[in-house]
N, C-alpha and C positions, 0 to 999 in steps of 0.2 A: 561275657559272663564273669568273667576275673582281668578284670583292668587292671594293666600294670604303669603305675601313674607316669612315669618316666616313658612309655613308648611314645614314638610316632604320632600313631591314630588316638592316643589320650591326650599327648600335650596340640592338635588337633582342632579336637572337639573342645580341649578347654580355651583355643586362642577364639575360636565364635566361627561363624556360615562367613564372615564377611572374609578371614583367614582361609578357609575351603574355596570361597568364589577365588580368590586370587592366585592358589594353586592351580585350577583350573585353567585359566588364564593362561597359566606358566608352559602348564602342559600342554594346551591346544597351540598355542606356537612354535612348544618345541616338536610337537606334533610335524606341522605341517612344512618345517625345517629339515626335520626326516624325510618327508615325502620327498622336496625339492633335493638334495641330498642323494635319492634316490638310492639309500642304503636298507634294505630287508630287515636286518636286525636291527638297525636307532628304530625305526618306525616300531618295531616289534615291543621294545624297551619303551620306547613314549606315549605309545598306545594304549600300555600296561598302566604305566603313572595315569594317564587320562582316566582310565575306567576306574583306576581304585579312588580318584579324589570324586570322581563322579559316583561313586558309590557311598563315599564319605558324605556328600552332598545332599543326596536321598536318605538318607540313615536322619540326618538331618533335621531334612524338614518331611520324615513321615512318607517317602513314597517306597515304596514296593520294586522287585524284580520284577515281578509277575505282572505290576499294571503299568512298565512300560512293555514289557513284552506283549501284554495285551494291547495298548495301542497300536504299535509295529504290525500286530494279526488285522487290527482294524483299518488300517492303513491302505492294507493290499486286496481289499476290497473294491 
């Protein structure tokens, strides 16, 4: 609601989706780096980055908390 042009999540949004896919990226290997690792907290910290650029990613391109969590309901069907 009050962008502050200088943060993070604005400069972001203003680098474009193809900037968002490549964090993703970043994160899902450092992801799985933590796993291998097998340290509780990196996973805990990389898991965090994952969700927030995967939320940057949605914000996006228009999807919802709620209609992936409604997929995930439909899933376990």
């Amino acid at each position: 609601k009050n962008p502050k042009p200088d943060s993070y999540v604005c400069k972001l949004l203003d680098a474009g989706i193809d900037k968002t896919c490549k964090k993703i990226g970043e994160e899902a290997a450092e992801v799985v780096i933590a796993v291998k690792n097998k340290s509780k907290e990196e996973v805990i910290w990389e898991v965090a980055d994952l969700w927030f650029h995967c939320l940057v990613a949605m914000y996006q391109t228009g999807v919802t908390v709620d209609e992936v969590f409604k997929k995930l309901e439909e899933r376990r069907k």
